[in-house]
Structures are given as structure tokens and as C-alpha cells.
C-alpha positions in Angstrom: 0.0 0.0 0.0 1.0 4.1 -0.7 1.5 5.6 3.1 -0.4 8.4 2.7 0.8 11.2 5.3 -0.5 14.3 7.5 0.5 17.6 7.5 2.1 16.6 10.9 3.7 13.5 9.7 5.3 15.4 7.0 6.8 17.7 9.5 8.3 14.8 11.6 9.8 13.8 8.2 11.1 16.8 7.8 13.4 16.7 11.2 14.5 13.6 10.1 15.2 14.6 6.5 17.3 17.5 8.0 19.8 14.9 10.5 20.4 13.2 7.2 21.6 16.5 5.2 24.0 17.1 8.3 24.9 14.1 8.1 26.0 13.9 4.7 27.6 17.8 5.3 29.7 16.3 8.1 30.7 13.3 6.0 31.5 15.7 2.8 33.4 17.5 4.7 35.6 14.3 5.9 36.0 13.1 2.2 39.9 13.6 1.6 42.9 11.1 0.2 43.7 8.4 3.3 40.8 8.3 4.6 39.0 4.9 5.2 34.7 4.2 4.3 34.6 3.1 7.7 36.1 6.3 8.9 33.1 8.2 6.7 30.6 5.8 8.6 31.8 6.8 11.8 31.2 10.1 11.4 27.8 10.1 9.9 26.7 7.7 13.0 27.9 10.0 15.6 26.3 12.6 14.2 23.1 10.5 13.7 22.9 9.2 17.0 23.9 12.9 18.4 21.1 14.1 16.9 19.0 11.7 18.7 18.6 9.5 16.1 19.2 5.8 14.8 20.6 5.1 11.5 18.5 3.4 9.1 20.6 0.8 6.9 22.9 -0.2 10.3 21.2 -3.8 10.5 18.8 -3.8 7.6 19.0 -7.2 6.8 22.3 -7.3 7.4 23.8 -4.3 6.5 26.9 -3.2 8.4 27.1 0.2 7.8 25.4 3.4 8.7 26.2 5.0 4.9 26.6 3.1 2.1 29.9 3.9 0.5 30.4 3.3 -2.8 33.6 4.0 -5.1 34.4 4.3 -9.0 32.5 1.6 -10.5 29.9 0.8 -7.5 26.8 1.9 -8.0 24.8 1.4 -4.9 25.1 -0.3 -1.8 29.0 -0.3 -0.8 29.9 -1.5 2.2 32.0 0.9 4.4 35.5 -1.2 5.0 38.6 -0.2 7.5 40.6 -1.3 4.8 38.9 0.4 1.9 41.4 4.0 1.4 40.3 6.3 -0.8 42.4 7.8 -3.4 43.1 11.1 -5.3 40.4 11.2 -8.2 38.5 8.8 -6.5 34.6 9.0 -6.5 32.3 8.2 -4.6 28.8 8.0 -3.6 27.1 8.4 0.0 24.0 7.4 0.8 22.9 7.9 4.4 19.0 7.4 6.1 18.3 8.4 9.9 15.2 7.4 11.9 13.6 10.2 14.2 10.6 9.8 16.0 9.5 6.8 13.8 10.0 8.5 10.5 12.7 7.6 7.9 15.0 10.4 5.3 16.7 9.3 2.9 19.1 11.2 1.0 22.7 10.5 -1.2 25.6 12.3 -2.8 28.0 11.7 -5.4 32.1 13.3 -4.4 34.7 13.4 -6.1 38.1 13.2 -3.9 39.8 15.9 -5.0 39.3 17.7 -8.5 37.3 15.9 -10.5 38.6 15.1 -14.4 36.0 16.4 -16.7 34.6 13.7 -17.5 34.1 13.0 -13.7 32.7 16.2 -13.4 30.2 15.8 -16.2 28.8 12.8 -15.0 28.4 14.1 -11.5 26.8 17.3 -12.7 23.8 15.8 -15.2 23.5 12.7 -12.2 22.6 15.7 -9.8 21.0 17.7 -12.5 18.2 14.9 -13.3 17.4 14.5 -9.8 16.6 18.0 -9.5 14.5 17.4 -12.7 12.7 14.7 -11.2 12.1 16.3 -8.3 10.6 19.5 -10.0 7.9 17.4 -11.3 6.7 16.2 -7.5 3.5 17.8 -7.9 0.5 17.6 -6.6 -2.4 16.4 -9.7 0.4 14.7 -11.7 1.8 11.1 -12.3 4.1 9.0 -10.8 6.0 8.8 -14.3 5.8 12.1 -14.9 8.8 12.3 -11.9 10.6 8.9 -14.1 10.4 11.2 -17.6 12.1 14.0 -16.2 14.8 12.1 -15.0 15.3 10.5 -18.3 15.1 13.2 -20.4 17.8 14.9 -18.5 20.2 12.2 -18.7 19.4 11.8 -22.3 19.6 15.1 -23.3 23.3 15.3 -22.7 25.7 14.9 -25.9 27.1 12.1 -23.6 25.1 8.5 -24.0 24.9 8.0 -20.3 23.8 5.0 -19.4 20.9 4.7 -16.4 20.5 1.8 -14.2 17.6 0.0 -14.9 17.2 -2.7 -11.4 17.5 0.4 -9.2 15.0 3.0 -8.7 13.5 5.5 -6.3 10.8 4.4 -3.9 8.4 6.0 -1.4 8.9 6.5 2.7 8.1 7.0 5.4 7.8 4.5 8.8 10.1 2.0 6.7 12.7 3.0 4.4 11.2 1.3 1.7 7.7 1.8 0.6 5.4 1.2 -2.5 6.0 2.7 -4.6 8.8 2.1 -6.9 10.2 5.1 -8.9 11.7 3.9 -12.2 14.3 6.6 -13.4 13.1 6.4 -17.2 9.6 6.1 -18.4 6.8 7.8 -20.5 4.9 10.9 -18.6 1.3 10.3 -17.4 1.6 6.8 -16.0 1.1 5.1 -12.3 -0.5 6.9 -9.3 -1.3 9.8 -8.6 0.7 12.1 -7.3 -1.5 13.5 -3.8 -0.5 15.6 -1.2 0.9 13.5 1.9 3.1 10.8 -1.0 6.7 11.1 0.2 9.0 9.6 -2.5 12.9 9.1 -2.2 13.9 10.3 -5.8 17.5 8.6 -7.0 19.6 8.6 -10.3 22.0 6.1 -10.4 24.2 7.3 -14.1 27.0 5.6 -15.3 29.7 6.6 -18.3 29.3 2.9 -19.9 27.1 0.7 -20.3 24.4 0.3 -17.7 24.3 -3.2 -17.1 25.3 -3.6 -13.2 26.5 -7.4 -11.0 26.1 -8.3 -7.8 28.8 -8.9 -6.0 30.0 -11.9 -3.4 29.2 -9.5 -0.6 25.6 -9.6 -1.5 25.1 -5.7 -1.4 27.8 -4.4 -3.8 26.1 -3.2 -6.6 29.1 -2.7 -9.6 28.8 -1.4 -13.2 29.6 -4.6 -15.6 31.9 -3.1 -18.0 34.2 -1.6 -14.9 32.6 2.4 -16.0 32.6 4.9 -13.3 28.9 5.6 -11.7 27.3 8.5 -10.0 24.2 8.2 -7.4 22.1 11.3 -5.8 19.0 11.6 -3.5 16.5 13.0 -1.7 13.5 12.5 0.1 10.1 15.0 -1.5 7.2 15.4 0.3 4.5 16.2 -2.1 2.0 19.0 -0.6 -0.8 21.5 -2.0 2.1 24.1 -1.8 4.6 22.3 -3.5 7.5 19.9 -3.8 9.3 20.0 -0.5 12.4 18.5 -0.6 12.9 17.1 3.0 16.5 16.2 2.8 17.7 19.6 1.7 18.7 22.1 4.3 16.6 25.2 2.1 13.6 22.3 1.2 15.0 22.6 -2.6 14.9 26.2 -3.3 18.3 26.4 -5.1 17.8 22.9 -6.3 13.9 23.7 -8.0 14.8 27.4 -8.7 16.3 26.4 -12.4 13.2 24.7 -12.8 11.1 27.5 -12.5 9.5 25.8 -9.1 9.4 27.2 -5.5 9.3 24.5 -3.0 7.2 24.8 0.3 9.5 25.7 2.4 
């Protein structure tokens, strides 16, 4: 079933939304040559848990970490290792989710360590650019697919033939992490439900430079790129409302983020 939620609920979303963009700022701000995923993780539980918190993915079926940390070629779902360094040029994707009261955000960022190459820097950008896309259609009257058209057009649109992960998608939340429901990243407008006020949805391009065919790995999370080409991932959590798009996980609720997109988010 779609969780439908109050005004009230949406607020408490909110909160949490806002521990996971701190968390993700304290982790950026870590993100340097030498330093270890599980070094990342550390930082975005204590500030979780400081917050008075719990992280979502520590224990979720199995999961080890509080961020999933993935580099280069992973796509989603990296494990955060002591022995996993990261290196000059190296990028990589943080996804982090925080329980308050009850109620789940979910949010995720794509860093390069250090300056990026170009091509780095391209894939990052139009990765971060269709989210925003996506996210600019999270209104209230239209589709579900209307959100998964956006996000394809932007990716296609660039001279680049970016490939987009097909078995990965956005998803709705709210008192669990994952919720009905699913949010394809490519798809004709006008499809699925309706968008209402109260739908929460987690929005999240995953991009890659190759082709977009992804393995599992041994680790049973580890989601990798077949052909070895670099990926980028980004996130966040919209509450759909008569006002607006309000993007939870954003500390301005998506104001520079829509603004491009000629939308003002509730704020």
C-alpha cells in the first residue's frame, strides 16, 4: 500500500530529513585522500545518534554500515571497509538514512576526492541535475511517471550517452525505508499513481559513463557497473503537498535545487 501522510507527519519527516543532510555535510566534509569508508561511517553515526537519532541501513537485513559507501565503479550499496582508502580522483557516492521519531530520510551524494577530471565532473553534474528534474515534477495532480520522464530526459539530453541503471529506482517512505512505490528513473509521462499531497517519495539517479548493465557482488550488497565504468548516485527525500515539492533532505527544502526549474518548493 502508498502511506499516505498528514500535515504533521510530514513535519516529523522533515526533522529527520534535516539529520540526514547534516549528516552527509559532516561526512562531505571528511571526504579527503587516506581516509577509510569506515572512517566516513563513523562520522555520519555520531552525528546521527547525536542528533537523537538511529541510522536506518545499520542492520537492515544485514547491513553493516550506517552509509553506504560506494567507489568508481559501484553503484549502490558499498559496504564501508577499514581497509577500503580512498584515493586522489576517486569518487564516490554516499547514501545515508536516519530514523527520528518513527520517521525515515533518505538522501545520497555523489564526491569526487579531489578535483574531479571532466569527465568525472560531467557525470556528476547531469546525475545531480536529473534528480533536480525529477524532483521538480513532484507535484500535486500529476503522475508517478511524470517524476521517471524527467529524470530521463535529463540524462538523455546530454551529448554524452549516459547509461541509467535500470534494477535500481527511487521508492516512497516514510515509517520504513522502503515503501510502494517504486520510482523507475526512465519512463513515458502520465503513468502510475497519482501524485496526492501526503506521498513522500525518495527520488535517485543512479548514471554511469558505460554501459548500464550492473553485477552483484560476493558481498551480497555491492552493486558494480559490468563493464568496470565509473557511476554516480544522488537523492532525496520530496514530500509532495498543495504548496509544492518540499524536498525534506535539503537544508533550504530545494529552493536552489527547484529554482532552475522555474519551481518554488514549500518551504
Amino acid at each position: 500500500m502508498i502511506q499516505i501522510k498528514t500535515a504533521h507527519e510530514i513535519e516529523l519527516m522533515r526533522a529527520a530529513g534535516l539529520v540526514v543532510a547534516g549528516a552527509l555535510a559532516a561526512v562531505r566534509a571528511e571526504v579527503r585522500a587516506g581516509v577509510t569508508t569506515a572512517e566516513l561511517d563513523a562520522v555520519a553515526e555520531d552525528h546521527i545518534r547525536s542528533a537523537g537519532a538511529v541510522p536506518s541501513f545499520l542492520g537492515y537485513h544485514g547491513f553493516t554500515g550506517t552509509i553506504c559507501a560506494s567507489v568508481n565503479d559501484e553503484v549502490v550499496h558499498g559496504i564501508p571497509a577499514a581497509g577500503r582508502t580512498l584515493a586522489e580522483g576517486d569518487n564516490i557516492s554516499i547514501d545515508c538514512g536516519a530514523i527520528l521519531s518513527g520517521w525515515h530520510g533518505d538522501s545520497a551524494i555523489t564526491v569526487t576526492v579531489g578535483e574531479p577530471s571532466a569527465a568525472d565532473a560531467a557525470l556528476i553534474a547531469v546525475t545531480e541535475r536529473s534528480m533536480w528534474a525529477g524532483l521538480a515534477k513532484a507535484l500535486a495532480g500529476g503522475r508517478l511517471s511524470d517524476i521517471s520522464s524527467a529524470v530521463e530526459d535529463a540524462i538523455t539530453a546530454e551529448e554524452h550517452r549516459y547509461g541509467i541503471v535500470d534494477h535500481y529506482g527511487g521508492h516512497g517512505i516514510g515509517t520504513e525505508m522502503h515503501q510502494d512505490p517504486h520510482v523507475l528513473n526512465y519512463g513515458r509521462p502520465g503513468r502510475g499513481p497519482k501524485l496526492v499531497p501526503g506521498l513522500a517519495l525518495a527520488i535517485e539517479p543512479m548514471v554511469t559513463v558505460g554501459d548500464p548493465d550492473t553485477v552483484e557482488l560476493e558481498d551480497g550488497w555491492t552493486v558494480v557497473t559490468k563493464d568496470g565504468s565509473r557511476a554516480a548516485h544522488f537523492e532525496h527525500t520530496v514530500a509532495i503537498t498543495p504548496e509544492g515539492p518540499w524536498v525534506l533532505t535539503a537544508e533550504d527544502g530545494g529552493v536552489a535545487g527547484l529554482a532552475p526549474f522555474g519551481i518554488t518548493p514549500r518551504t
